[in-house]
Backbone bond lengths (Angstrom), bond angles and torsions (degrees), N, CA, C in turn:
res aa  C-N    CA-C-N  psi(-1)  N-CA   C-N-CA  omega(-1)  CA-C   N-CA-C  phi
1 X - - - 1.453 - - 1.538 109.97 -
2 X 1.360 112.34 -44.56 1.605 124.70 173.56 1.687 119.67 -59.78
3 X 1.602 89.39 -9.38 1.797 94.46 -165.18 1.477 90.60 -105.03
4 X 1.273 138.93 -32.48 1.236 147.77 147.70 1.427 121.06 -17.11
5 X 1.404 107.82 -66.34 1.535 108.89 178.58 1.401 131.02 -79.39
6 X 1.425 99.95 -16.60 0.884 117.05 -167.96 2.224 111.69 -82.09
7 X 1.719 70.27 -36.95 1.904 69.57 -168.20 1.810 93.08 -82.36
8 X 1.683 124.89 -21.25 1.761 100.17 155.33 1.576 140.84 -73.13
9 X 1.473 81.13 11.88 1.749 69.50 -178.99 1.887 98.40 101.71
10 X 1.320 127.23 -21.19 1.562 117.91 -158.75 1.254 109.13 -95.65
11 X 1.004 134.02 142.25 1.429 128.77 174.69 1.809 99.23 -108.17
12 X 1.325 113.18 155.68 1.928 116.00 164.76 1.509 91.21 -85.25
13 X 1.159 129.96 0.28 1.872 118.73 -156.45 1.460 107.12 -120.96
14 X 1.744 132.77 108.90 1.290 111.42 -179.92 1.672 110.63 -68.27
15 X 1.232 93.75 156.75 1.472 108.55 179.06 1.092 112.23 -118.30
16 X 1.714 126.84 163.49 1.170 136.86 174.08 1.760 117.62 -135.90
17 X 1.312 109.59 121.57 1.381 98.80 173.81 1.354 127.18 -114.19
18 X 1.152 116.41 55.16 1.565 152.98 138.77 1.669 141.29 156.99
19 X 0.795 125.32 179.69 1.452 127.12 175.96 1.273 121.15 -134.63
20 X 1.344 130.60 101.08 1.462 120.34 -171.09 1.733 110.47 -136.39
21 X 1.593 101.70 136.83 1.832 104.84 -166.73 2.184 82.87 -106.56
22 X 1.283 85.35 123.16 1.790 96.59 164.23 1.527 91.44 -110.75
23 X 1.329 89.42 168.76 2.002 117.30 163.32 0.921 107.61 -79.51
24 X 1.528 116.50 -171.89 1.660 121.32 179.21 1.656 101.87 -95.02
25 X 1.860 122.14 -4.58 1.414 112.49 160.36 1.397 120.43 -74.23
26 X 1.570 105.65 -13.23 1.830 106.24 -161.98 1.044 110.58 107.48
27 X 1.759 140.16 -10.80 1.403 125.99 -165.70 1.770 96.94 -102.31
28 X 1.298 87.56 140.67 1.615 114.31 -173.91 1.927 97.29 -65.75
29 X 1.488 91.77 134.64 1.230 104.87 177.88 1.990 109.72 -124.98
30 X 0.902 103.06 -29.09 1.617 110.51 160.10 1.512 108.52 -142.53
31 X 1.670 125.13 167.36 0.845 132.81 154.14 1.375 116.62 -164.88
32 X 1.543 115.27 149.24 1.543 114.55 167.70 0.995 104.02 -149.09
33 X 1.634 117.89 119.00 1.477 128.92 -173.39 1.977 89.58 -107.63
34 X 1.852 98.25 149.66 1.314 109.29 -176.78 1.366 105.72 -111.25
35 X 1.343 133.78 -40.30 1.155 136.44 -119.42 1.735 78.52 -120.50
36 X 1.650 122.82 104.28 1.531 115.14 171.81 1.396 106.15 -52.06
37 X 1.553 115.89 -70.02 1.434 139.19 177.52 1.295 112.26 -15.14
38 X 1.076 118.39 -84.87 1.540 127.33 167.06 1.926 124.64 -40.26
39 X 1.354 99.11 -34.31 1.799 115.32 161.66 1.599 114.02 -51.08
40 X 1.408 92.71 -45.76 1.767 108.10 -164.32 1.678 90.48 -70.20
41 X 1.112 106.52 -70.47 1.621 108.40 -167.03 1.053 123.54 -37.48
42 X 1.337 123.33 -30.02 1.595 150.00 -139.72 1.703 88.66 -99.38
43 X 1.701 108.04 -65.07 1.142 113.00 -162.76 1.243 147.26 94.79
44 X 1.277 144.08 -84.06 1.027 143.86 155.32 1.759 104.08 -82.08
45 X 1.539 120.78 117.46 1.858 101.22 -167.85 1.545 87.49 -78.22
46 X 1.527 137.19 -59.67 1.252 143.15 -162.11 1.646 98.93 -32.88
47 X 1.175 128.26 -62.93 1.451 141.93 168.25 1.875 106.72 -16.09
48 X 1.664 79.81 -62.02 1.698 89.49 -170.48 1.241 109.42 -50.78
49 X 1.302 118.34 -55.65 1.604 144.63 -150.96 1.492 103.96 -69.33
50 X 1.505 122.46 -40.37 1.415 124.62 172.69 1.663 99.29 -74.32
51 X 1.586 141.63 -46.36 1.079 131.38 178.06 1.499 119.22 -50.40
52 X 1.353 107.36 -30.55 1.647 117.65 -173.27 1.673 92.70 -80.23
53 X 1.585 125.75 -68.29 1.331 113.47 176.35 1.505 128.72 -26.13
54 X 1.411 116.70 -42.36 1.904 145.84 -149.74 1.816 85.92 -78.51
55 X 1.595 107.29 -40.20 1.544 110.93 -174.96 1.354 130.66 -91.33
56 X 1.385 98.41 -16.85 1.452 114.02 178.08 1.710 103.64 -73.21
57 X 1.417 107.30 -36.58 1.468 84.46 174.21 1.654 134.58 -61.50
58 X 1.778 134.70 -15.79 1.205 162.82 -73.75 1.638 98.30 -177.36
59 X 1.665 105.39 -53.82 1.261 106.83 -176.22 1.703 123.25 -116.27
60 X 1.429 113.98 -170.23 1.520 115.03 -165.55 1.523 98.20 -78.05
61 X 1.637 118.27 -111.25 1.233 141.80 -165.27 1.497 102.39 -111.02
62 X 1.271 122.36 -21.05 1.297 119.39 -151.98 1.733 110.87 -155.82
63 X 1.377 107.25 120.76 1.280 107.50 -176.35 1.654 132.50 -146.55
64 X 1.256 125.02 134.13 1.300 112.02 -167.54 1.629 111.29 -98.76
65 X 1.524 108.01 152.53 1.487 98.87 -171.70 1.575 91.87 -162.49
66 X 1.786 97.72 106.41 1.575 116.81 177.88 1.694 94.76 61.11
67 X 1.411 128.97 -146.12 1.394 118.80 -177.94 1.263 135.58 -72.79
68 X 1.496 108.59 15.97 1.602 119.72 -153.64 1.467 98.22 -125.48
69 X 1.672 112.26 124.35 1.354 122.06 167.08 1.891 94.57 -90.56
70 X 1.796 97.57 139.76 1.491 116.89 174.91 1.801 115.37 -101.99
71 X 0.966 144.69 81.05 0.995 114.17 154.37 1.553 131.88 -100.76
72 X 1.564 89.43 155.19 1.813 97.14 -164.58 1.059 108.40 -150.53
73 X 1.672 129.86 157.12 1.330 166.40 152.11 1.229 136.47 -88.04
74 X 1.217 120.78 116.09 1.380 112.86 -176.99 1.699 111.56 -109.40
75 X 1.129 117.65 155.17 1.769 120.00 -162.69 1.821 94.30 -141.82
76 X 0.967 175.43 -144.21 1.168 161.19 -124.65 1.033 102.59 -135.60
77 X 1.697 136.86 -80.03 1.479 117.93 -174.16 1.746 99.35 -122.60
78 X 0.987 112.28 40.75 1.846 135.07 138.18 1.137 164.84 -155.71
79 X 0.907 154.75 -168.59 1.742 154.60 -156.08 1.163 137.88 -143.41
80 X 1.415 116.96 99.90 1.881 97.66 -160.64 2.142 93.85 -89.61
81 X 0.875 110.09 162.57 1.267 118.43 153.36 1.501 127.33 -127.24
82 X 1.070 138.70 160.93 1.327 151.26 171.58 1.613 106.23 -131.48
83 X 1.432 119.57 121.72 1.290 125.40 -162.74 2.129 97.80 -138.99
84 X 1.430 109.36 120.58 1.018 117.56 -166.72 1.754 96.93 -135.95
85 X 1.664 104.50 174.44 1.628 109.13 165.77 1.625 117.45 -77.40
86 X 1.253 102.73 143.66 1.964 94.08 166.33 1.016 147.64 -37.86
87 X 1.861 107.22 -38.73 1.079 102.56 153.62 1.807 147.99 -46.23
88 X 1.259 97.47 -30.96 1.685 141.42 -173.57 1.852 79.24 -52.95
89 X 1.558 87.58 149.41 1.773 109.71 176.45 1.936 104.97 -92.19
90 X 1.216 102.94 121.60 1.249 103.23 -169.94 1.699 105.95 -71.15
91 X 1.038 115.68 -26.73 1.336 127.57 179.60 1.197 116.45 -52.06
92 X 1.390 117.85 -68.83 1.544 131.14 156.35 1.507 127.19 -16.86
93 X 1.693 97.98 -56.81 1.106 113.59 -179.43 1.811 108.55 -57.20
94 X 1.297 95.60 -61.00 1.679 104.47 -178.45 1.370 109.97 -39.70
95 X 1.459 105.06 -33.77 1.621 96.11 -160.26 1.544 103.27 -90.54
96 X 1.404 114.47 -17.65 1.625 123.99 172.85 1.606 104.06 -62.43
97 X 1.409 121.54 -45.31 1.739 140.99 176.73 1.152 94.88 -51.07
98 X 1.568 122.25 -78.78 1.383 124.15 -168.74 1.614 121.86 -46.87
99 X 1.514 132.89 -39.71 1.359 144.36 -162.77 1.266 96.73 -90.34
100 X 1.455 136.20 -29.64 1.174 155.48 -161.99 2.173 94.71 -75.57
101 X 1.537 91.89 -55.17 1.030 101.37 -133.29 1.854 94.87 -69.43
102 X 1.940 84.07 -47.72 1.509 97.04 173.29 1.586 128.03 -46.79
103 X 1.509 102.42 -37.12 1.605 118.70 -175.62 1.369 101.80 -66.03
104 X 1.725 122.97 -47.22 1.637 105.70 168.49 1.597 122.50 -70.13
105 X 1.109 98.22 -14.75 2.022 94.35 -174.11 2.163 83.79 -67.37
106 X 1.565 103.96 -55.94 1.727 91.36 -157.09 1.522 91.28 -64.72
107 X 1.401 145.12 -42.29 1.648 102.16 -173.63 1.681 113.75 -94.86
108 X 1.378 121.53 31.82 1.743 117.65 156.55 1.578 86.64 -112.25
109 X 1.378 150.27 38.92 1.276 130.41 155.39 1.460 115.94 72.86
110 X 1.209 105.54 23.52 1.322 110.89 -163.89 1.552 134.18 47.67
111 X 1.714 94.44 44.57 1.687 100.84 -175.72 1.386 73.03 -130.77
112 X 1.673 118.45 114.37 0.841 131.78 139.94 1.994 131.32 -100.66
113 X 1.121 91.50 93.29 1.346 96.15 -161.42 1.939 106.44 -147.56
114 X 1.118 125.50 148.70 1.565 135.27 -159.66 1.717 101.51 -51.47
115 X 1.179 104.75 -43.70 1.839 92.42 -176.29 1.682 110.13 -88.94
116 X 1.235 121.43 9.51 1.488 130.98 -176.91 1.398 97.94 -101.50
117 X 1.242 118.44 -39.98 1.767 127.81 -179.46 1.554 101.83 -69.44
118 X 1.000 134.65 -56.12 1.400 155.63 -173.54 1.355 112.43 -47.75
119 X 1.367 104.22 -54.83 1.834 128.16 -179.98 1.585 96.35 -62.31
120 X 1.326 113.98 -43.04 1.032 132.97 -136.94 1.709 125.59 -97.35
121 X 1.382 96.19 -24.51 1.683 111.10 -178.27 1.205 137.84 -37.99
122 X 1.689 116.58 -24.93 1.449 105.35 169.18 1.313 111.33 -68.30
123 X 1.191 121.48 -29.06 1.844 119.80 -174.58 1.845 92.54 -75.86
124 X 1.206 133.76 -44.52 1.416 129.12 -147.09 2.040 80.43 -76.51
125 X 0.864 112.29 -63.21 1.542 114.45 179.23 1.599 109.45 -49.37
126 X 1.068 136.67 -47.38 1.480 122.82 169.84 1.200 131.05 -74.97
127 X 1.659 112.00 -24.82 1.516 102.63 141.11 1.909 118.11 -33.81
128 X 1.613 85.11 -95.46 1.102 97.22 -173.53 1.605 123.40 -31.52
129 X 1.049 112.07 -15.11 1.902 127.53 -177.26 1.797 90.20 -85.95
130 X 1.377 93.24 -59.28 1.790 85.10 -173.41 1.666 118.44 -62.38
131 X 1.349 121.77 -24.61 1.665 112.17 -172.49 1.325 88.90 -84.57
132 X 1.571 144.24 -53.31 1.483 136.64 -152.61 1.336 99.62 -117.49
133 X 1.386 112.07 121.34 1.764 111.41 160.62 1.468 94.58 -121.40
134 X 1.598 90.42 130.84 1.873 118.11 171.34 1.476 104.59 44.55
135 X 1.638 115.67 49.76 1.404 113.42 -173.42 1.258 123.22 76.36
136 X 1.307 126.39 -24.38 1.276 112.47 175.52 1.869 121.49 -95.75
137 X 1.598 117.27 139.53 1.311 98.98 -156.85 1.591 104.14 -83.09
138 X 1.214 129.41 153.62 1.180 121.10 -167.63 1.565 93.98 -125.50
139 X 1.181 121.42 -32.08 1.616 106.67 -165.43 1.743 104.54 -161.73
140 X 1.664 122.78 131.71 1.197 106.30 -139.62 2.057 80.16 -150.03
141 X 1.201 110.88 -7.01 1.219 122.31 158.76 1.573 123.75 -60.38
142 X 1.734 113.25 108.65 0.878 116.59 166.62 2.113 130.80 -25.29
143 X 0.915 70.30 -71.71 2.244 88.10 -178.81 1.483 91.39 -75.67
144 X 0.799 156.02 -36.45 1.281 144.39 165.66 1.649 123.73 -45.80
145 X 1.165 81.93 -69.08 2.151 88.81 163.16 1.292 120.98 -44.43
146 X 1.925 101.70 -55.83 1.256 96.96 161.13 1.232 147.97 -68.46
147 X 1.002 120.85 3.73 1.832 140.47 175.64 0.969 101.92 -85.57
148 X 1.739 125.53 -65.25 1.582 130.29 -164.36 1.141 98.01 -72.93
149 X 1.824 139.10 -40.04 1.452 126.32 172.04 1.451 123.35 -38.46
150 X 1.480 108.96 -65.03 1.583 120.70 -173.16 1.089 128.69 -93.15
151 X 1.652 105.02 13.35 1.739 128.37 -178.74 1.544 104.59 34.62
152 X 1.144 106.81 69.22 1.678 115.52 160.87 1.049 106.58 -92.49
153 X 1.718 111.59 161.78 1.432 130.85 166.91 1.688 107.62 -25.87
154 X 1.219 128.42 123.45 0.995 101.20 172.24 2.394 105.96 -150.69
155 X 1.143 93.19 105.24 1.422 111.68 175.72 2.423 90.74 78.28
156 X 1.134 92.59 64.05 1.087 120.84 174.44 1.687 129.43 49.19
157 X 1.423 96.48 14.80 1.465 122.27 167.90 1.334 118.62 -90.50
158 X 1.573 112.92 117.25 1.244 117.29 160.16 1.329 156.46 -57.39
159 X 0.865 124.94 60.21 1.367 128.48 -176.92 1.603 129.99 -100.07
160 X 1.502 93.95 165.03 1.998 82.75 -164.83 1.098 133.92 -82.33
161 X 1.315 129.59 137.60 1.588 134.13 -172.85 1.423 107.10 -72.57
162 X 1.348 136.95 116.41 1.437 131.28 156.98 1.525 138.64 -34.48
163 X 1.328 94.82 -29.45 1.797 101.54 168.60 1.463 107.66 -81.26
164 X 1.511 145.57 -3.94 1.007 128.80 -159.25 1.720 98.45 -113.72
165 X 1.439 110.47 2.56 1.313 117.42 168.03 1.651 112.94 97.46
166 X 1.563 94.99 -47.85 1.965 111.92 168.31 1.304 101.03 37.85
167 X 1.500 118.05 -178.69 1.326 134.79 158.25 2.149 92.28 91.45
168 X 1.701 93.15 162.82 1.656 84.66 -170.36 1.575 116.34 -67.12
169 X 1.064 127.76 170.66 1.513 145.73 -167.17 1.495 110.02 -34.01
170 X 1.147 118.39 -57.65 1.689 141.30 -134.78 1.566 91.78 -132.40
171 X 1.220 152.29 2.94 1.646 140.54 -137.29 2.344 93.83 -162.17
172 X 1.137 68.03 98.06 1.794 85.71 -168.89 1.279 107.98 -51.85
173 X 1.445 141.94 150.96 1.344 130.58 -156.78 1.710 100.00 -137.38
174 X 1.147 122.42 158.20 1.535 123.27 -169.03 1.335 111.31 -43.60
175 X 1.016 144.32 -21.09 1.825 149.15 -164.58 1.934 92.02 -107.68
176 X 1.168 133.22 -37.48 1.405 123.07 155.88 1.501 120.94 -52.44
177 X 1.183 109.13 -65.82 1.246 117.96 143.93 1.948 138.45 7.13
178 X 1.334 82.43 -83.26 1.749 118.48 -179.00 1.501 82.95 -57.67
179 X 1.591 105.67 -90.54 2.040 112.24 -171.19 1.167 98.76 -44.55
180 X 1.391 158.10 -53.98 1.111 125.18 -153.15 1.794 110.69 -70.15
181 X 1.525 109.83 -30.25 1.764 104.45 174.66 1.478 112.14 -92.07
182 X 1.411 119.80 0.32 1.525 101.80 161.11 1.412 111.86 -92.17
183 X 1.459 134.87 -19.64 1.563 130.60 147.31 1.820 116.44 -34.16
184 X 1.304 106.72 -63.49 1.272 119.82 175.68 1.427 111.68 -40.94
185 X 2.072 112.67 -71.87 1.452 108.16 -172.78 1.641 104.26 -63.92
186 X 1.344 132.41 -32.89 1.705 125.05 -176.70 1.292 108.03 -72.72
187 X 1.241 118.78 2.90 1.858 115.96 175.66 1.725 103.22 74.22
């Protein structure tokens, strides 16, 4: 059955070939492209990414450009997109955008905005790590993202919350970590 879809071209699994948050100038503030193939063709991605911005002003929620359906969101002074093949269910996609989008507003406090993303990137990247692995979407549920993001209690297992510092006494833990090299790269 797997050899089936595979040798038409179909997958049972939507895919995504990338995710990228610009500002309201156009400059890329995260990104994770999946799809090499589609990278190569494309070419320059920065190129792409200002063409997709240039259109977003022009169009609704949703837009196609050469083989690539766009959909995107805008939140005050940025833009997430979700960029997949044509074939791809636009619906899906939206709803991957939307759970995505919500799951970063609840862990930036609902300041979704360019210096909140910035501060903010190991969570905006583990979202985004947790809904899509290697293109394929895995999880598109709001509270879900947010559970596996901030490792809360979750279906009556304990595990540790990142704001509460956790990890043993003396032995620095990934969020020590994180702040100590965004001090470094912010000077």
């Amino acid at each position: 059955c797997f050899f089936v879809w595979k040798m038409s071209g179909l997958s049972p699994l939507y895919s995504v070939r990338g995710i990228v948050i610009l500002d309201n100038l156009g400059k890329r503030l995260c990104s994770r492209f999946y799809d090499k193939e589609w990278q190569t063709r494309i070419g320059d991605v920065s190129a792409f990414e200002k063409t997709v911005y240039l259109k977003t002003q022009a169009y609704g929620n949703v837009m196609s450009l050469d083989d690539t359906i766009v959909v995107y969101k805008t939140s005050l002074d940025t833009i997430f997109y979700v960029m997949c093949g044509q074939d791809e269910n636009e619906l899906m996609m939206s709803g991957l955008l939307n759970g995505l989008f919500d799951a970063i507003s609840i862990l930036l406090r609902h300041q979704v905005d360019r210096q909140s993303i910035l501060e903010n990137l190991d969570y905006v990247f583990l979202a985004i790590d947790e809904a899509v692995d290697e293109g394929i979407i895995m999880e598109s549920e709001t509270e879900t993202l947010v559970d596996r993001v901030s490792m809360r209690k979750v279906e009556g297992v304990a595990t540790e919350d990142p704001s509460s510092g956790g990890g043993l006494p003396n032995e620095p833990n990934v969020m020590d970590v994180l702040n100590r090299a965004r001090e470094i790269f912010l000077g």
